[in-house]
N, C-alpha and C positions, 0 to 999 in steps of 0.2 A: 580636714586634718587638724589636731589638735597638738598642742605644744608639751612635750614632756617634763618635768623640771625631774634630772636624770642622778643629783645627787648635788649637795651643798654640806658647809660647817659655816663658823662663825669661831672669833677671837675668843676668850674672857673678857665681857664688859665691866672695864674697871674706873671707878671715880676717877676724873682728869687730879691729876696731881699725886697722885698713889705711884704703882706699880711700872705704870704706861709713861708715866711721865716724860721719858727721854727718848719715847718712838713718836715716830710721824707717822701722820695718817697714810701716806705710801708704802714704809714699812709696816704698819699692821695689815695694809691691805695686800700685801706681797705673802702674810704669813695664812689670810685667807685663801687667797685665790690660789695658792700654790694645794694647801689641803683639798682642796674641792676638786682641784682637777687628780688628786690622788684618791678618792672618792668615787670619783665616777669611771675610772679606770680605762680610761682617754689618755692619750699622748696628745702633748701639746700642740702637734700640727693639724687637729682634729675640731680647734678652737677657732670660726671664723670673723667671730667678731668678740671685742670684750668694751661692757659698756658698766661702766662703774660710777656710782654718786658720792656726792658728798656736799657740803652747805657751807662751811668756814676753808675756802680757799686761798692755796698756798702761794702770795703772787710770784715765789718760784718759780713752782711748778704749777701751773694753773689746770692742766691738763694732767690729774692725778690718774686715770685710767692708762695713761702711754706709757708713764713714768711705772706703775704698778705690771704695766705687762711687756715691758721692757726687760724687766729682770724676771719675770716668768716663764712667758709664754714664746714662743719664736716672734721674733721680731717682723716676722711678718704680717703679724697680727693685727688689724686696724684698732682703734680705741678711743670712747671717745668719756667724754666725762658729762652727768648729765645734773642737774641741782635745781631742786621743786623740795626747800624746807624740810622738812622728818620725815616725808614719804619718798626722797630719793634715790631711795632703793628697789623701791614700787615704783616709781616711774622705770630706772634703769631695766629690772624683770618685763614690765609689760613694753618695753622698746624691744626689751632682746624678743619676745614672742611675736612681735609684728615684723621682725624683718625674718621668723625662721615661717610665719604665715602667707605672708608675700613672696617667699620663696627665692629671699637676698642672701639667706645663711641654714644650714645645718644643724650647726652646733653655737650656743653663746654662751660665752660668761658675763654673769652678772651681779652685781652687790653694789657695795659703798663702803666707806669705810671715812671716821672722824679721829680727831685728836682734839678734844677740850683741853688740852695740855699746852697747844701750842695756837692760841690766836694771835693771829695777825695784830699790830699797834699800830695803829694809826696817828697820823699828827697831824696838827692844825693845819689849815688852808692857808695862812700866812707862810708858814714853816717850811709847805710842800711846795709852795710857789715861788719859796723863795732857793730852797734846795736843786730844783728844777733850771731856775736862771741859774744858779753858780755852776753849776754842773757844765754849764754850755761857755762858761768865762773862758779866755784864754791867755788871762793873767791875772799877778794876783788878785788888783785891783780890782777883776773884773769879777773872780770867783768872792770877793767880800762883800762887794756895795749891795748886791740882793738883801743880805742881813739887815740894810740899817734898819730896815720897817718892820723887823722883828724885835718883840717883846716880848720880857720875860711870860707873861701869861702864853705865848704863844710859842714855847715851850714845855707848855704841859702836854705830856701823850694825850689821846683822846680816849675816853674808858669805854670800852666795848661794850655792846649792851644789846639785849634780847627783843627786839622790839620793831612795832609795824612801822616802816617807812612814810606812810600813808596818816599815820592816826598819831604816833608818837609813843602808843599805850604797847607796855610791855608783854608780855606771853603772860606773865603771872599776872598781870594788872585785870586781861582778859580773862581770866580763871574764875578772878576775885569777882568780877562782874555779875559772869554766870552764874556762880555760886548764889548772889544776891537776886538775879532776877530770875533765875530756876527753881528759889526756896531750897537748893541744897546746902543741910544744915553742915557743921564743923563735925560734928559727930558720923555720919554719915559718911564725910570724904574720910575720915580719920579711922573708919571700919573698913573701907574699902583698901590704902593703904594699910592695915595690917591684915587683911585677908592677902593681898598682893606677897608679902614677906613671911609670911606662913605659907602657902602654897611654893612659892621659890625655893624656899627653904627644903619642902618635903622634894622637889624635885631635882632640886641638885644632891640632896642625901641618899636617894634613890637613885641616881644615876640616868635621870631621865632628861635634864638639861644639859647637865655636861656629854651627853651623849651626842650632842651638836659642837660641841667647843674644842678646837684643836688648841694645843697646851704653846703656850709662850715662854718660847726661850730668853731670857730678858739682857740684852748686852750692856755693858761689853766682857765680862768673862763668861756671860750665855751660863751663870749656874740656880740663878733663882729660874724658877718655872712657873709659870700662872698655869694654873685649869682649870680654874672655875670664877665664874661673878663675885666681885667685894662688895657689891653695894646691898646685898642681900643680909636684913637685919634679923639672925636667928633670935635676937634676945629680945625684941619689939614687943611691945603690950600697949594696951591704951592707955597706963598711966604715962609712960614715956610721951606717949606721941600727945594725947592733951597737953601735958608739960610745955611745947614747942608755943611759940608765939608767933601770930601772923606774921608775914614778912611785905605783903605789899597795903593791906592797910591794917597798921597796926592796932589802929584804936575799935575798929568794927570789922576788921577780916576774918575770914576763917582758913584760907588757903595759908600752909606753913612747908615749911621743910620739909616737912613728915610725911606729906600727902601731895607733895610732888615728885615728878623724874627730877634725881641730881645730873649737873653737868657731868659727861660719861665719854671713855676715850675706846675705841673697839671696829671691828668691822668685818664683814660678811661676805658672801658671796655663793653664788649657786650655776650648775650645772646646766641649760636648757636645751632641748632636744627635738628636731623631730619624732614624732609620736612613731611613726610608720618605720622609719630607721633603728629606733629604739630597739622596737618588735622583732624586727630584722636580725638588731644584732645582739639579741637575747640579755638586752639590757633592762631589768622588772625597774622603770618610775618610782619615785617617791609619790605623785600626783601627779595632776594634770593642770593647765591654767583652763577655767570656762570660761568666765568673763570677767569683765572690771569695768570702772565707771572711775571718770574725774568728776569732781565738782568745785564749784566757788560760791562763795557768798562775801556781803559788804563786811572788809574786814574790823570798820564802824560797828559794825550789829556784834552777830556770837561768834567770835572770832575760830571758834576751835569746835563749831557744830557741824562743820562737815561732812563727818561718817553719816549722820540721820537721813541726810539727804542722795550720796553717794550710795547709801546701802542697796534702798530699794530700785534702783537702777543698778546694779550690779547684780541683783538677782534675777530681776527682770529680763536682761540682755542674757542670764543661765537659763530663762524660762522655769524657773524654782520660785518658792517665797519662804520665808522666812520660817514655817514651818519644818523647813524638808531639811533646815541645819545643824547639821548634828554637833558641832566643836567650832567658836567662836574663840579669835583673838582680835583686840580691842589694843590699841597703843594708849598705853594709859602714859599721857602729857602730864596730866592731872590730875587726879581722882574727882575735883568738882567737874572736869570734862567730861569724864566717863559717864558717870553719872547724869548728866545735865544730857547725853545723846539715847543714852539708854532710856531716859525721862521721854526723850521727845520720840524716838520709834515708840512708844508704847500710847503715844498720845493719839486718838483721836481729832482732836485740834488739830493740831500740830501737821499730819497726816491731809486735812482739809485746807487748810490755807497756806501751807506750807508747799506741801506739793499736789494738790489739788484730786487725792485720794480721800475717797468714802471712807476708807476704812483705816485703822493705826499700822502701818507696817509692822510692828511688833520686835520682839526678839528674842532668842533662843532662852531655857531657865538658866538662873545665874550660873548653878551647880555645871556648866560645859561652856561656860565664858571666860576665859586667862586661868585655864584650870593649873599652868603651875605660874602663876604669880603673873606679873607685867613689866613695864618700863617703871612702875615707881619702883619695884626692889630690882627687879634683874639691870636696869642703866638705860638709860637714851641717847649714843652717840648718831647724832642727826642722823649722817648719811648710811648707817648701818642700821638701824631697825628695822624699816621694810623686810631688809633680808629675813633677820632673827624670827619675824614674825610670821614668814614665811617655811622656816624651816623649822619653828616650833611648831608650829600646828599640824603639817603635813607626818612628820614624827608620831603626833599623838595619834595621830586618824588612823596611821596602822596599828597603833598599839588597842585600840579602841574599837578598830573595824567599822570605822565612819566612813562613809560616802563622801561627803558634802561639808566644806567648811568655808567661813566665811571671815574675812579681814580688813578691819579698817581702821584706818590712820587720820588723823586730825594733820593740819599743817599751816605756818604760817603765812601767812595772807586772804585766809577765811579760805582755805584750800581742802577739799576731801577726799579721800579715797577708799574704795571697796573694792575687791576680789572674789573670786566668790574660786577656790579648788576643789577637784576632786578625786578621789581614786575608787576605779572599776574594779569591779567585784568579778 
């Protein structure tokens, strides 16, 4: 038995601070998961489990998956929330397919959904420790004296920030790296990035992205409407994007603004099905899931090489190789990322000591890899890409009459992921 993904959408990926700015990640993932299940043309009591991601939790609501299908779906709904960095949508998808494999559920929803609009602030350890004792005072004196070991420096919020728990070095710091011990020039990532925002471009003008995007009513008089991605730069050329200046080493980087994913507020969600029931009730798939593969590595070493390694075990477990893939999508983190895995499938080396294959796993020609652009122009709201990436490609493979496509996500903690979908002819 095989798992059917039965219909999906996704928000407009809009830069945190734009449009989105006054939704929560709950309410954007309330405006997915509501279209998808209108989409695959299910009523709600038809949904046995719903399992939703996301990466910057609300300590609210921590549990954004209950809260998102609370106002959806029948409340009888179980839900859980599931968070593994950018690919938390990929993991939530491959959960929902092993509990409808093991034969715990029928039907799942599944996505993620972020808001870079709205992170959590944190404050000092003095601050918290000491907010914690007053809280428990039972007079004044008791709710004040916590204070006195607080100082002003211990009053500054704590500034959020992108980076490995483990190593200290930030998402971009690691880009910056690769880029240096990969030889991927500035020029190179900065083609890649405007190949990304030319392609997006043609697909949203075409109607071939926004053909996944349910339209955003934006409150509170609900009259502005989003429907399509902001981050997508129609006017970009290479004198622009040289123009930009490194951002994590300025004096000898090449990784900029330009040629990375901006922080992005948006979110996803899809359909999942048994295959046999599908059939049953004359409901035609978007695709199918065949296999998938996690991986890790030291997040010390290439922090964001994980598809190189995840791939050829996700095709492996489809019994395919890298030949047999017709339409590639690549989460572009970075363009020096992209670049720097695509580098290493095509290696030889790499292929021998890396994963102790004779030969380079390889990869599809450029011309059927992020055919309409990436996460540097379309947006990377963490826990919503998996989806996107999910339902772009399955989209193109009908339009194209692909077999066989394949997905992979970088992620933080030297984290990787592949997929490998397909749809029967």
């Amino acid at each position: 038995m095989k798992t059917a993904i039965v219909a999906g959408c996704r928000t407009p990926f809009s830069r945190s601070g734009t449009v989105f700015a006054d939704l929560s990640a709950i309410e954007l993932g309330k405006v997915a998961v509501r279209d998808a299940l209108a989409r695959s043309g299910l009523k709600g009591d038809r949904i046995d489990q719903l399992v939703f991601g996301t990466v910057v939790h609300d300590p609210k609501a921590p549990n954004i998956a209950r809260e998102v299908g609370l106002a959806v779906l029948p409340k009888t709904v179980p839900a859980v929330t599931v968070s593994r960095a950018c690919s938390s949508a990929n993991q939530a998808i491959t959960d929902a397919v092993q509990m409808i494999e093991v034969g715990q559920a029928d039907v799942v929803m599944a996505g993620g959904a972020e808001s870079l609009s709205h992170v959590p602030i944190t404050v000092s350890d003095v601050l918290s420790k000491s907010l914690v004792a007053a809280s428990k005072g039972k007079t004044l004196g008791q709710k004040l004296s916590p204070f006195r070991a607080v100082r002003p420096r211990d009053l500054i919020p704590v500034q959020p920030a992108i980076a490995e728990p483990t190593t200290g070095e930030s998402m971009g710091e690691s880009a910056e790296r690769m880029a240096k011990e990969n030889g991927i020039s500035r020029e190179a990532q900065d083609d890649w990035a405007l190949r990304s925002h030319r392609l997006a471009a043609a697909g949203t003008q075409d109607g071939r992205l926004t053909a996944e995007i349910v339209p955003v009513y934006v409150p509170p008089d609900f009259e502005k409407v989003i429907v399509k991605d902001n981050g997508i730069r129609m006017d970009t050329t290479p004198e622009k994007l040289e123009m930009l200046r490194p951002v994590f080493d300025r004096k000898h980087g090449s990784v900029t603004a330009g040629n990375a994913s901006p922080l992005t507020d948006g979110a996803s969600a899809l359909v999942l099905m048994r295959d046999d029931l599908a059939a049953a009730e004359g409901i035609e798939p978007m695709g199918y899931v065949r296999s998938w593969a996690w991986t890790a590595l030291d997040p010390a070493g290439q922090l964001l090489q994980g598809p190189a390694y995840a791939a050829p075990l996700a095709l492996d477990r489809a019994g395919l190789t890298m030949r047999d893939i017709g339409l590639m999508e690549m989460h572009e983190a970075f363009a020096a990322q992209v670049l720097s895995n695509l580098q290493a499938l095509s290696s030889k080396k790499f292929a021998e000591e890396e994963l102790g294959r004779s030969e380079a796993v390889g990869h599809p020609d450029i011309d059927v890899i992020n055919v309409m652009g990436g996460s540097l122009s379309i947006g990377h709201p963490f826990g919503a890409t998996g989806g996107r990436l999910t339902l772009t490609i399955l989209n193109e493979m009908a339009r194209r009459d692909v077999e066989f496509g394949l997905i992979t996500v970088c992620a933080a903690g030297g984290m990787g992921f592949a997929m490998v979908v397909e749809r029967r002819r």
